[in-house]
VOPAGU-2260 file (C-alpha; in pm, 1 decimal, decimal comma):
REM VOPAGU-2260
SITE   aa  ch    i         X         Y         Z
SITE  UNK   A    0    1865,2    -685,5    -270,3
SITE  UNK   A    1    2231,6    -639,3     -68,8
SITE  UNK   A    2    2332,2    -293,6    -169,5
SITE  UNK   A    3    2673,9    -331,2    -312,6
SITE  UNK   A    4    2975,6    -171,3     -55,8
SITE  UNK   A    5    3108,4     117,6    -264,9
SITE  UNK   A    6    3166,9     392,8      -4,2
SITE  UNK   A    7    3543,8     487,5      91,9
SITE  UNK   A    8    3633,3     361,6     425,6
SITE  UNK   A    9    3575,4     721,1     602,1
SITE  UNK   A   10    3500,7     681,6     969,7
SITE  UNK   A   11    3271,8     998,2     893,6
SITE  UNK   A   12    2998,8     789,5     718,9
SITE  UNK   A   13    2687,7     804,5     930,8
SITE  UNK   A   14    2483,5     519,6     930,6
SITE  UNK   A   15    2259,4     459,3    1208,8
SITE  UNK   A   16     317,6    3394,1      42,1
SITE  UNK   A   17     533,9    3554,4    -192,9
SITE  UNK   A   18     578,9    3928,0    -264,8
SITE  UNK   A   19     385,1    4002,1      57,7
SITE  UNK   A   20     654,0    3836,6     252,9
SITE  UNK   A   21     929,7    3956,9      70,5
SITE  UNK   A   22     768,1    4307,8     152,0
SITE  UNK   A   23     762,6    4208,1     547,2
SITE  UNK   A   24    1140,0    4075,0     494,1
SITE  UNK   A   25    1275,6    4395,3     430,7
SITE  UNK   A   26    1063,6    4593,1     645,0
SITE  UNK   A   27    1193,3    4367,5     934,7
SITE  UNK   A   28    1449,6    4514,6    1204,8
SITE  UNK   A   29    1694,0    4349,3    1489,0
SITE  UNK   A   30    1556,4    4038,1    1656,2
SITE  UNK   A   31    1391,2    4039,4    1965,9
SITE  UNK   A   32    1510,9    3844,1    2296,6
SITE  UNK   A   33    1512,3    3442,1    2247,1
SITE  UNK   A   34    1658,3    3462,2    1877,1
SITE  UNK   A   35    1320,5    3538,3    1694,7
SITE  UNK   A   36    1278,8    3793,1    1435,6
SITE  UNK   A   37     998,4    4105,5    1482,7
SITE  UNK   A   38     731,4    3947,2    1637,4
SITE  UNK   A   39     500,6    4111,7    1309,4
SITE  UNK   A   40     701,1    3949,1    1083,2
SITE  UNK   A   41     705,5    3588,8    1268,1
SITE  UNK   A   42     377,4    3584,5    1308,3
SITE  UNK   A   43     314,4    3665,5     904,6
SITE  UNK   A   44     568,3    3386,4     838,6
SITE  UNK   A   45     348,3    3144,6    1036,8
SITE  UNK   A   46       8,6    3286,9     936,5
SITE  UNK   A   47     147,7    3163,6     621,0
SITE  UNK   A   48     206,6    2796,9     689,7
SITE  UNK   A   49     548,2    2815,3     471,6
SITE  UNK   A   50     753,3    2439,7     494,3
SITE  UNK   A   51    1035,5    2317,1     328,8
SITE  UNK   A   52    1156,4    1927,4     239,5
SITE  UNK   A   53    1567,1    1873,4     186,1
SITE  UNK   A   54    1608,6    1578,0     -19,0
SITE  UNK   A   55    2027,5    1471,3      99,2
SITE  UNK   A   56    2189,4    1275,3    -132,5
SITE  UNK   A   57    2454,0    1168,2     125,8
SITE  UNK   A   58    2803,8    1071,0      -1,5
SITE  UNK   A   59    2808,8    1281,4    -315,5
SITE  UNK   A   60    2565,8    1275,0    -595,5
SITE  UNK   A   61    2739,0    1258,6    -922,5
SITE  UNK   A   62    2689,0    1633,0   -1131,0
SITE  UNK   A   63    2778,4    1509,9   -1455,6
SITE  UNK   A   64    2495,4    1171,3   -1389,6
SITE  UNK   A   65    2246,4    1421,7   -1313,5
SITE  UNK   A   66    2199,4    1816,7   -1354,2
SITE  UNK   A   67    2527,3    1922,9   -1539,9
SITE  UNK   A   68    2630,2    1627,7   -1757,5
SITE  UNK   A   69    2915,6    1649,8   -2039,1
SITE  UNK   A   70    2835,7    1430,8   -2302,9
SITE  UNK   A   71    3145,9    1397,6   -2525,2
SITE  UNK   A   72    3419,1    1522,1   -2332,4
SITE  UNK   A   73    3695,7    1301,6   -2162,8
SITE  UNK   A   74    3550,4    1267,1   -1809,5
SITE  UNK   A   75    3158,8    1322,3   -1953,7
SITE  UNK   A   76    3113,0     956,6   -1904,0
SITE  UNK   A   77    2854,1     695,0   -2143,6
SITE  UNK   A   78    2554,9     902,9   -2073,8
SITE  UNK   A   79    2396,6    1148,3   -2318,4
SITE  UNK   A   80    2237,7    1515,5   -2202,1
SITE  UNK   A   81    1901,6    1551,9   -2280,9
SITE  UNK   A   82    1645,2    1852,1   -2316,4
SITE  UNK   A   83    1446,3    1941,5   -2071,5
SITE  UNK   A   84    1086,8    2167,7   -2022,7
SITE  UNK   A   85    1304,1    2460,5   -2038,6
SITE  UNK   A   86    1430,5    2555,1   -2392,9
SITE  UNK   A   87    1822,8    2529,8   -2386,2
SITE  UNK   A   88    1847,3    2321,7   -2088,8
SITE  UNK   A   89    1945,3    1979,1   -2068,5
SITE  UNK   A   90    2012,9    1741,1   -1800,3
SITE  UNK   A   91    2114,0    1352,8   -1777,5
SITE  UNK   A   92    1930,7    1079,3   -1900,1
SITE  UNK   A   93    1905,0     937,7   -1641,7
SITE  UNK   A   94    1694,6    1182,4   -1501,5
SITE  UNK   A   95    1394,3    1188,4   -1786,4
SITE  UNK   A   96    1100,2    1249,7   -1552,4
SITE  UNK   A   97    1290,8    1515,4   -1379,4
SITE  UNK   A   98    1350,0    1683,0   -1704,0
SITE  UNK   A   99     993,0    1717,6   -1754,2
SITE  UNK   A  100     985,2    1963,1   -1444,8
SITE  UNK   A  101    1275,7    2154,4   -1527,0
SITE  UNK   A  102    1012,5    2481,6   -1562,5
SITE  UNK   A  103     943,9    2427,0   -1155,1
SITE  UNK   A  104    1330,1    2371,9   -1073,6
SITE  UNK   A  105    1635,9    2615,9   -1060,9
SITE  UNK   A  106    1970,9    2458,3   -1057,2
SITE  UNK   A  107    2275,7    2608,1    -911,0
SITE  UNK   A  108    2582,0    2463,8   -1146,7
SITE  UNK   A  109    2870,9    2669,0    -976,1
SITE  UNK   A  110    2921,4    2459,2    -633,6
SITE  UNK   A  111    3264,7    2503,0    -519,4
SITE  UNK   A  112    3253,9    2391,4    -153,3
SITE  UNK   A  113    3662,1    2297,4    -101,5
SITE  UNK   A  114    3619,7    2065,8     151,4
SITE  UNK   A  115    3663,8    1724,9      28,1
SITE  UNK   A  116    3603,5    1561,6     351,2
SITE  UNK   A  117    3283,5    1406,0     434,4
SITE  UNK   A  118    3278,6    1601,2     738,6
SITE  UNK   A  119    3191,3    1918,4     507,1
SITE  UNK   A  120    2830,2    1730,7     554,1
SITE  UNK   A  121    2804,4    1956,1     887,5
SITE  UNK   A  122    2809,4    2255,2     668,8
SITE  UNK   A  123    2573,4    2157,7     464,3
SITE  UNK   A  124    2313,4    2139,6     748,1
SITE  UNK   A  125    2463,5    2464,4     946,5
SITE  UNK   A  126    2511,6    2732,1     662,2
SITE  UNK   A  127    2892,8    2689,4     706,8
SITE  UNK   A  128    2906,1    2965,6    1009,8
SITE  UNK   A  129    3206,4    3096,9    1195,8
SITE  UNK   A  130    3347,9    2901,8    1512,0
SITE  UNK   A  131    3163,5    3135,2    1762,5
SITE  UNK   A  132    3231,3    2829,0    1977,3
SITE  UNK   A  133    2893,8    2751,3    2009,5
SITE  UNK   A  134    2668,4    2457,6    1822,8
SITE  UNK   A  135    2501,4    2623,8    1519,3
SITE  UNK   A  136    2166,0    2464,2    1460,1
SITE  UNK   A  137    2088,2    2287,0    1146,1
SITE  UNK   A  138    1865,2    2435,9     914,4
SITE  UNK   A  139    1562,0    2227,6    1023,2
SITE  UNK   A  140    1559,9    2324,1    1352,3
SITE  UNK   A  141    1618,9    2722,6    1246,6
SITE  UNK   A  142    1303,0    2670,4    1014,4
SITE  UNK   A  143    1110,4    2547,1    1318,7
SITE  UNK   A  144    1239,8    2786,4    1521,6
SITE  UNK   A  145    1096,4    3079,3    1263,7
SITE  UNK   A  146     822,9    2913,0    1056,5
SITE  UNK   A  147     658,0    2653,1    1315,5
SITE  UNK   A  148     298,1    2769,9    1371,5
SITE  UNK   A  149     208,3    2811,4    1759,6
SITE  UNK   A  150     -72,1    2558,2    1689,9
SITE  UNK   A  151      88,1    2275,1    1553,9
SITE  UNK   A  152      50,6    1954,0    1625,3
SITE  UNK   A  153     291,2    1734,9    1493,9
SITE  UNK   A  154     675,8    1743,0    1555,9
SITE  UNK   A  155     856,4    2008,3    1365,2
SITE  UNK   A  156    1154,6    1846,3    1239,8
SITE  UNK   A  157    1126,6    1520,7    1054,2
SITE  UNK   A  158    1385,8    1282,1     868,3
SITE  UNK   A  159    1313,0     986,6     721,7
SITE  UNK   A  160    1584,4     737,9     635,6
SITE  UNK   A  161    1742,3     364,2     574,5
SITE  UNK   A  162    1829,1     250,4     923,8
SITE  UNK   A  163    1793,5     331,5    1231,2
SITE  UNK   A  164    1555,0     562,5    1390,4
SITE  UNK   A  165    1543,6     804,8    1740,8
SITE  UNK   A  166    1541,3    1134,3    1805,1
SITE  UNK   A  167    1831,6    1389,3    1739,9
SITE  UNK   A  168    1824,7    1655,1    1957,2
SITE  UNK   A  169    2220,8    1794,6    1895,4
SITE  UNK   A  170    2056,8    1912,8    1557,5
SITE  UNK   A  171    1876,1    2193,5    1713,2
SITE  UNK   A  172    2193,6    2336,4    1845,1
SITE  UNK   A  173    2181,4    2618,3    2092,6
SITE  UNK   A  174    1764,4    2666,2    2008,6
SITE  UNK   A  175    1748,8    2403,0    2228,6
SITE  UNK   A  176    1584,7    2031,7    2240,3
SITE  UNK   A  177    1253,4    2104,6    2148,1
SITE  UNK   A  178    1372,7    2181,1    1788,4
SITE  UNK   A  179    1521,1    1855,3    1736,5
SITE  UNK   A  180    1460,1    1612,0    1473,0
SITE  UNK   A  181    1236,0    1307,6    1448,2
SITE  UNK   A  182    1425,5    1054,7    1273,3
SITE  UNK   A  183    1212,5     778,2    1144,6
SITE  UNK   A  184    1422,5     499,2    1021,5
SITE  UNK   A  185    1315,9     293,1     749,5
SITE  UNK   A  186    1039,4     512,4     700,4
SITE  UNK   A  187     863,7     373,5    1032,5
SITE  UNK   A  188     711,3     498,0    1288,4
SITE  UNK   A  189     871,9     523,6    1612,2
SITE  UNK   A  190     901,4     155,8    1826,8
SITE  UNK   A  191     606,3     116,5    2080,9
SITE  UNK   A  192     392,8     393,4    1925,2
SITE  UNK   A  193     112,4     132,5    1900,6
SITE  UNK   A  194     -71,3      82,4    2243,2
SITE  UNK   A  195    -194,7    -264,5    2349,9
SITE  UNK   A  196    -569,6    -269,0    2304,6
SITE  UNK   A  197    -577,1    -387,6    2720,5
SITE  UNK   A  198    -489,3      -7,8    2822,8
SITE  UNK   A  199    -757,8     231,7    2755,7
SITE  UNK   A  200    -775,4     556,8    2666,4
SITE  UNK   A  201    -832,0     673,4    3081,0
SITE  UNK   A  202    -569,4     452,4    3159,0
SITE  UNK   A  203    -301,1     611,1    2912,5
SITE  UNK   A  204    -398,2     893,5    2984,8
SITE  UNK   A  205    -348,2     865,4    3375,0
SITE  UNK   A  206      -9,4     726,0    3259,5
SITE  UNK   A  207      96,2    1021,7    3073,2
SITE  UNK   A  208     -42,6    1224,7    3330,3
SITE  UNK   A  209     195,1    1034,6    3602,0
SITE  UNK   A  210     489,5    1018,1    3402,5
SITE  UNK   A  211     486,7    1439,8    3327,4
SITE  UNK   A  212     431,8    1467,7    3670,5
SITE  UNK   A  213     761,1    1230,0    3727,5
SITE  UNK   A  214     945,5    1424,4    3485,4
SITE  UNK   A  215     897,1    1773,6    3639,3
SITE  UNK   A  216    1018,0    1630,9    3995,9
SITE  UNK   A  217    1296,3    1497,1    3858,0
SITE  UNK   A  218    1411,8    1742,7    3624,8
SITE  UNK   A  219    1369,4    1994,5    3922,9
SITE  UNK   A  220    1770,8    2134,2    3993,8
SITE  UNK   A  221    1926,5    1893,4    3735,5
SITE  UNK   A  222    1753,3    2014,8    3405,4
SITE  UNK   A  223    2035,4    1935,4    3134,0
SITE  UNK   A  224    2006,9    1908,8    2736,5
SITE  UNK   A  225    1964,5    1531,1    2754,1
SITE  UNK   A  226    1671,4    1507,2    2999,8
SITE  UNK   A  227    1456,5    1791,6    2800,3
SITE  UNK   A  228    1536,1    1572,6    2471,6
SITE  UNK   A  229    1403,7    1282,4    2667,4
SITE  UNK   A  230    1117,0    1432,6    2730,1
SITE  UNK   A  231    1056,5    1596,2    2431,6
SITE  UNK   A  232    1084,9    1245,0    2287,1
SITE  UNK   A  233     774,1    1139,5    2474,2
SITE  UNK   A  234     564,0    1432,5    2362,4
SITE  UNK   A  235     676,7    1360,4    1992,6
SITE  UNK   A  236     575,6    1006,6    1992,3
SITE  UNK   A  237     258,2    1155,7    2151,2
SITE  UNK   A  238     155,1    1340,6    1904,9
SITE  UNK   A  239     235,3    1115,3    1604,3
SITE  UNK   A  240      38,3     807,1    1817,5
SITE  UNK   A  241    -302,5    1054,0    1671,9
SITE  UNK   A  242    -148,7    1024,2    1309,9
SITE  UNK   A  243    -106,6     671,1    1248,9
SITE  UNK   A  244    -275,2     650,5     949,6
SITE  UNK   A  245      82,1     855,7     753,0
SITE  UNK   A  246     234,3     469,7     835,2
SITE  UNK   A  247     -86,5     290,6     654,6
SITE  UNK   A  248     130,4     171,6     346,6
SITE  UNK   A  249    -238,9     -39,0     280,2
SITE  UNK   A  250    -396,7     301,1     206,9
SITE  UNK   A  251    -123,1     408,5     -91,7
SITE  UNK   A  252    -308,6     462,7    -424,8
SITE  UNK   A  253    -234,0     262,1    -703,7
SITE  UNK   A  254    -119,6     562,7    -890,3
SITE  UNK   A  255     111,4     696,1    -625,6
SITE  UNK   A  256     250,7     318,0    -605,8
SITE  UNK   A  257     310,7     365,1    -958,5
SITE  UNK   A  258     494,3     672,8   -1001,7
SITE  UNK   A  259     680,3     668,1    -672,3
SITE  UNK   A  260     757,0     300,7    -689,1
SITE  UNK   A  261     789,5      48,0    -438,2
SITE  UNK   A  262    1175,9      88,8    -355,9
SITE  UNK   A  263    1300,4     251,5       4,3
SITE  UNK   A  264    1347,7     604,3    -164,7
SITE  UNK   A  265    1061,7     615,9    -343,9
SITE  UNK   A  266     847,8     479,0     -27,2
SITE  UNK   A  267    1054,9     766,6     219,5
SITE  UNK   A  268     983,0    1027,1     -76,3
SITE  UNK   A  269     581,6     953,5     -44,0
SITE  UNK   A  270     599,0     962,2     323,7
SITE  UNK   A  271     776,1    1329,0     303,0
SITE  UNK   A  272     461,4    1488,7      80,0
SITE  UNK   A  273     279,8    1356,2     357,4
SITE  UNK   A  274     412,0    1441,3     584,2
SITE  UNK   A  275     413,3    1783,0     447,8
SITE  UNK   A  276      54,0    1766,9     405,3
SITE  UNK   A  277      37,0    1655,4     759,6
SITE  UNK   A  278     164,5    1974,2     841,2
SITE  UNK   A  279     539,3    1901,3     939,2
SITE  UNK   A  280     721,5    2220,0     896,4
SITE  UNK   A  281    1060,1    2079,7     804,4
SITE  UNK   A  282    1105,0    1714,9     643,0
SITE  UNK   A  283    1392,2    1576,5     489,0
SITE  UNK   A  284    1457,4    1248,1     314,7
SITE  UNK   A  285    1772,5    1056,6     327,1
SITE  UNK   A  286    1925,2     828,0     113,8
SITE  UNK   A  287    2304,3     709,5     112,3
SITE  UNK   A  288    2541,5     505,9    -108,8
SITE  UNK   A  289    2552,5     793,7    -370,7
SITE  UNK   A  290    2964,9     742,0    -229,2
SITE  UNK   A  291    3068,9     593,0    -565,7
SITE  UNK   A  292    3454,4     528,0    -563,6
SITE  UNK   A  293    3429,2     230,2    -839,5
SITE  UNK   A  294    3133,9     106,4   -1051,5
SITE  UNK   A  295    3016,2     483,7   -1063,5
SITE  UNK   A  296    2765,0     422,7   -1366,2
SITE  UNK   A  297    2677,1     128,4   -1267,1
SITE  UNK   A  298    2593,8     272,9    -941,2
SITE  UNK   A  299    2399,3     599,1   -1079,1
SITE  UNK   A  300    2185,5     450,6   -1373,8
SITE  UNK   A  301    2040,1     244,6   -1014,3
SITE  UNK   A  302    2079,4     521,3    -820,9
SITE  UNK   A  303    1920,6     780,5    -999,9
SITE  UNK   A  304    1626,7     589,9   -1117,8
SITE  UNK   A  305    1521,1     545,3    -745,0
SITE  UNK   A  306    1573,0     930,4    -745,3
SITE  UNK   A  307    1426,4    1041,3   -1078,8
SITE  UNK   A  308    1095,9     965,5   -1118,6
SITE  UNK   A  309     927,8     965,5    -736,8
SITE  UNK   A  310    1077,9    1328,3    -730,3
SITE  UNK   A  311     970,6    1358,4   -1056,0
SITE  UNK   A  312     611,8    1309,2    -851,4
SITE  UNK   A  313     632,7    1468,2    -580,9
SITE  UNK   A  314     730,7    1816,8    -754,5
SITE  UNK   A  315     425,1    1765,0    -961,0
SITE  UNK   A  316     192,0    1658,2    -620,8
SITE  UNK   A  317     329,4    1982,1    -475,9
SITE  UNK   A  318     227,1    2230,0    -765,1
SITE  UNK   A  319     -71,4    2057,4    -835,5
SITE  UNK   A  320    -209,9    2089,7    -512,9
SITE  UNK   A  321     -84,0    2443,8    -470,0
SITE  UNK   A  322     150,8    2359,2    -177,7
SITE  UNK   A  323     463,5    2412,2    -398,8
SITE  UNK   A  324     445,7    2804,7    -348,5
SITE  UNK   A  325     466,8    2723,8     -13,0
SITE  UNK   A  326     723,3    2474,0       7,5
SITE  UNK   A  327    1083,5    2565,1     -61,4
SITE  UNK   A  328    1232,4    2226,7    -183,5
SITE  UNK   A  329    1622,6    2171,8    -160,3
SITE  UNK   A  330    1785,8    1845,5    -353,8
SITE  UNK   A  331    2152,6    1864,6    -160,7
SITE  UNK   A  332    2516,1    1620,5    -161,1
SITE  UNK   A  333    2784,0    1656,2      57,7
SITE  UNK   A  334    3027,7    1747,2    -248,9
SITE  UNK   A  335    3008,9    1611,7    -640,1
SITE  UNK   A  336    3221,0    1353,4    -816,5
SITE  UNK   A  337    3526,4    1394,2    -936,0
SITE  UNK   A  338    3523,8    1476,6   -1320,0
SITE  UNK   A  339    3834,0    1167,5   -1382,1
SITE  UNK   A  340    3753,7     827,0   -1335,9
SITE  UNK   A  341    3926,5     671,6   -1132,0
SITE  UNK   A  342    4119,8     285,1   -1168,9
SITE  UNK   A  343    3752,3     113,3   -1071,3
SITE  UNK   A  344    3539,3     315,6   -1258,4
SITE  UNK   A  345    3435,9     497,5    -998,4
SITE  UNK   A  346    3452,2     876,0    -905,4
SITE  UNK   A  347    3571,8    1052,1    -616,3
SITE  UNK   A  348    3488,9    1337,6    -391,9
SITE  UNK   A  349    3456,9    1652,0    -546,4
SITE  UNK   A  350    3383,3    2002,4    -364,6
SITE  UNK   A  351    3556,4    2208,9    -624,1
SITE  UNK   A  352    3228,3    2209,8    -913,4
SITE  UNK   A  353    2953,3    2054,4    -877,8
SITE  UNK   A  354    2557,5    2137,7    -901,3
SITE  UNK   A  355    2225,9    2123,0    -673,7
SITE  UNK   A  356    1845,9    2211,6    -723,6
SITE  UNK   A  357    1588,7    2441,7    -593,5
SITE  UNK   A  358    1218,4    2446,6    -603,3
SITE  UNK   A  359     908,5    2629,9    -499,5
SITE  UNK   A  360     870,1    2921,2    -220,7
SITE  UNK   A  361    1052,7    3236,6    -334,5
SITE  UNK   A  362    1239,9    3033,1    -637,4
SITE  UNK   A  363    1268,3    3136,1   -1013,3
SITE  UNK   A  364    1157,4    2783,0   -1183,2
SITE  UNK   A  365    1405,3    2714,6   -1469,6
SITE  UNK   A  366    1651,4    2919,0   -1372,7
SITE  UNK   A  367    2051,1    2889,6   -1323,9
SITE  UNK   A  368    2310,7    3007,0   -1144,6
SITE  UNK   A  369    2695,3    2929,6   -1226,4
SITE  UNK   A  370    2847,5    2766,6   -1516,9
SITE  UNK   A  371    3101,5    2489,3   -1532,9
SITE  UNK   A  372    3421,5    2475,5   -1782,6
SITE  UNK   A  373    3344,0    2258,0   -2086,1
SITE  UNK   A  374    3517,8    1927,3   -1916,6
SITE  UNK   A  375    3326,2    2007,6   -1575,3
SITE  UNK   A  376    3647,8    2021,4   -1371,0
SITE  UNK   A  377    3638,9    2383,3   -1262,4
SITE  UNK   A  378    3371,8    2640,2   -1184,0
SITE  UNK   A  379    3374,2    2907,0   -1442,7
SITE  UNK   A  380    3106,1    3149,6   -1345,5
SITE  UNK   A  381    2904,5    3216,4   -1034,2
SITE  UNK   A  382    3065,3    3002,8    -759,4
SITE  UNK   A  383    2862,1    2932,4    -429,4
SITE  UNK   A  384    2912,8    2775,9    -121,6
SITE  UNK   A  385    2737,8    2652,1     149,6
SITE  UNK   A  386    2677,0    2999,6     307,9
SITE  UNK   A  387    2547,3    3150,2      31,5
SITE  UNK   A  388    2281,5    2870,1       4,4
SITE  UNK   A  389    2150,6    2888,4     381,6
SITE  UNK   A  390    2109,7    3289,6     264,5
SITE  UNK   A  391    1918,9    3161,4     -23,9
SITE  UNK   A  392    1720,8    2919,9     182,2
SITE  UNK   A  393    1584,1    3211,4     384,4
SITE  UNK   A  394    1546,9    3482,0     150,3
SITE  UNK   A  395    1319,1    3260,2     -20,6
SITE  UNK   A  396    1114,2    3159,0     299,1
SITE  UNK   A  397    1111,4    3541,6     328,5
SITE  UNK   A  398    1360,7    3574,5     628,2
SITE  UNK   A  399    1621,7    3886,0     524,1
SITE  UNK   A  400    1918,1    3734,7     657,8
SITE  UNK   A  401    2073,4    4062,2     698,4
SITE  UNK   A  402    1838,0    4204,5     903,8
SITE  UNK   A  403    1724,6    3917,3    1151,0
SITE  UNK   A  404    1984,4    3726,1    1381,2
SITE  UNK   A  405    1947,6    3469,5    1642,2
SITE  UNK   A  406    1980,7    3577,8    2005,8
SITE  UNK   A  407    2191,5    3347,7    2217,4
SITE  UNK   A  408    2160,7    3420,7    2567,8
SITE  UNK   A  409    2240,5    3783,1    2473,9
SITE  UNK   A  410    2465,1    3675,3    2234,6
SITE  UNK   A  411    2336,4    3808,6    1882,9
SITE  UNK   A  412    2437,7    3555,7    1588,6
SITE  UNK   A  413    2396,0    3603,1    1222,1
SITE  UNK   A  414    2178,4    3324,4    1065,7
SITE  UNK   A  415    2448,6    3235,6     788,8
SITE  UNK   A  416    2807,9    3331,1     745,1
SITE  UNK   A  417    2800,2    3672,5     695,0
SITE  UNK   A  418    3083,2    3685,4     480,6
SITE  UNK   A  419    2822,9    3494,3     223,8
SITE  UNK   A  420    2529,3    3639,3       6,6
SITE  UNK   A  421    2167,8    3494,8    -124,2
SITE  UNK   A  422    2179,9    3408,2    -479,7
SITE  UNK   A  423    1941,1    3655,6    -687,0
SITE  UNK   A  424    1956,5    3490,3    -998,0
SITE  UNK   A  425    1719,0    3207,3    -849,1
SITE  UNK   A  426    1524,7    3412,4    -638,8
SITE  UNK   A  427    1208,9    3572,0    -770,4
């Protein structure tokens, strides 16, 4: 089916183990050379396996379609709230499945991130830090950086979207190209990673072999960002060549077809648990349109039931199988929706209150920070902003963000914006 043009015409759309740790954390001291934390304490983090999957709504999930509806009011919209696993909480209904793992799942309601611009998304993968002149990485390539295990053997940055694949090796910022990300578009693997049955496995390997052996010659006087990113593009699509069998869509259960559906989200969602299980360190899953300027309900009831009920899954996958304790899952937007609807039905961008979730390592389940007014327009209680999240983010991985930095060429960086703080009320 076409998916129905509702974005604004924004040139900036882009289409293309628990206490223990938290014990280490604030044991740890200054960073050592090469931005890592105390080696004990990196090595702990590792030993430990942790991983985390971003789910990024991008364009601007709707907060009153999904975690902090207001049924009744002016702008609350045709939708009703309903309850949820945790006593006294309610949610859309649009989100029923969801609701049902409300007791894994602490929501922060108090978003106020100002910007209405999409090109606030940059914050949302950077931690919002000061212009130090210098590329911050985003968060998936500081996870690698801290949590990828010196054995691994699959890339350590992964995002699956709609589109078109490659490899993005800007998103590791100043850490450098061999934290970039993996991007595999439509959920495929990368083009050519099949070999032709006429080459064996000497001959390949003689191949590689001569082609490393190219690359070092040539990269001898003249290495830049670009040429390390093409080679690290070769190694990736190495390693996943050994792991074909994540891309078998033949060998999907008939109960994970069923509960995480056979739609594009759904599909990438399934391919991000296992990828996790794979061993990725950092995955995130895409999806866009969520830019609803007209037809907003319309737009969400779809929209949302691609969303609700494979993440619905995959929450319960994780804790079943134990690897939610792990896992530190984010569900992130650019900015919310506007609480008036506009002329077309539709709502606009909306930094200034709106809501996202938080799951698993280091997180309170059914827990919430911030509070809206009763017609959702204004954040009454417990405001956050991007900063304050990426503190979050680590705290929970057990990473003290006050006592670690990143070391840039001698140039010592806080992780986050220092200005910012973790939120305690959904950390355990």
């Amino acid at each position: 089916m076409t998916q129905p043009h509702t974005d604004c015409n924004s040139s900036e759309h882009g289409i293309s183990r628990r206490q223990m740790l938290h014990g280490v954390a604030g044991a740890a001291g200054a960073v050592s050379l090469g931005g890592l934390m105390q080696p004990a304490l990196a090595d702990e983090l590792k030993r430990q396996q942790k991983q985390v999957l971003l789910v990024f709504n991008d364009g601007g999930m709707s907060q009153l379609e999904s975690w902090d509806p207001k049924p009744g009011t002016d702008f609350g919209g045709p939708f009703r709230a309903i309850p949820t696993s945790v006593p006294g909480t309610h949610v859309s209904e649009l989100m029923p499945h969801t609701a049902k793992q409300m007791h894994r799942l602490a929501l922060v309601r108090g978003m106020n991130t100002k910007n209405p611009s999409h090109g606030s998304r940059m914050f949302a993968f950077n931690g919002d830090p000061k212009n130090r002149g210098v590329r911050y990485p985003d968060l998936g390539a500081a996870v690698a950086k801290f949590l990828q295990p010196d054995d691994a053997t699959l890339p350590p940055c992964v995002l699956v979207k709609p589109y078109s694949g490659g490899f993005d090796y800007k998103a590791a910022g100043f850490l450098g190209s061999q934290y970039g990300t993996l991007l595999l578009g439509e959920g495929k693997p990368p083009v050519h990673m099949t070999r032709p049955q006429s080459v064996s496995d000497t001959a390949d390997g003689r191949r590689n072999e001569f082609r490393k052996l190219a690359d070092s010659r040539f990269t001898k006087g003249r290495r830049t960002a670009e040429t390390s990113a093409y080679a690290r593009s070769f190694d990736m699509a190495e390693q996943l060549v050994k792991r074909r069998d994540l891309f078998d869509e033949s060998a999907i259960s008939k109960r994970d077809a069923e509960r995480y559906g056979t739609h594009k989200h759904g599909r990438h969602l399934l391919l991000g648990r296992n990828l996790l299980e794979a061993g990725v360190t950092f995955v995130e899953v895409r999806s866009y349109h969520w830019d609803t300027h007209s037809s907003n309900f319309d737009l969400h009831v779809s929209k949302m039931g691609d969303f609700d009920r494979p993440f619905a899954a995959l929450i319960e996958d994780l804790a079943e199988s134990g690897r939610l304790e792990n896992t530190l899952v984010i569900v992130l937007s650019e900015f919310g929706r506007t609480p008036k609807i506009n002329v077309g039905l539709g709502r606009d961008h909306w930094p200034q209150a709106w809501s996202m979730c938080l799951a698993g390592s280091g997180i309170k389940g059914g827990s919430i920070h911030g509070k809206t007014n009763a017609a959702g327009t204004w954040v009454d209680d417990g405001q956050t902003g991007y900063a304050d999240l990426f503190h979050t983010y680590f705290h929970a991985l057990g990473i003290d963000t006050h006592k670690t930095e990143y070391n840039n060429a001698g140039q010592p960086l806080p992780l986050a914006n220092e200005d910012a703080a973790p939120i305690k009320t959904v950390l355990t």
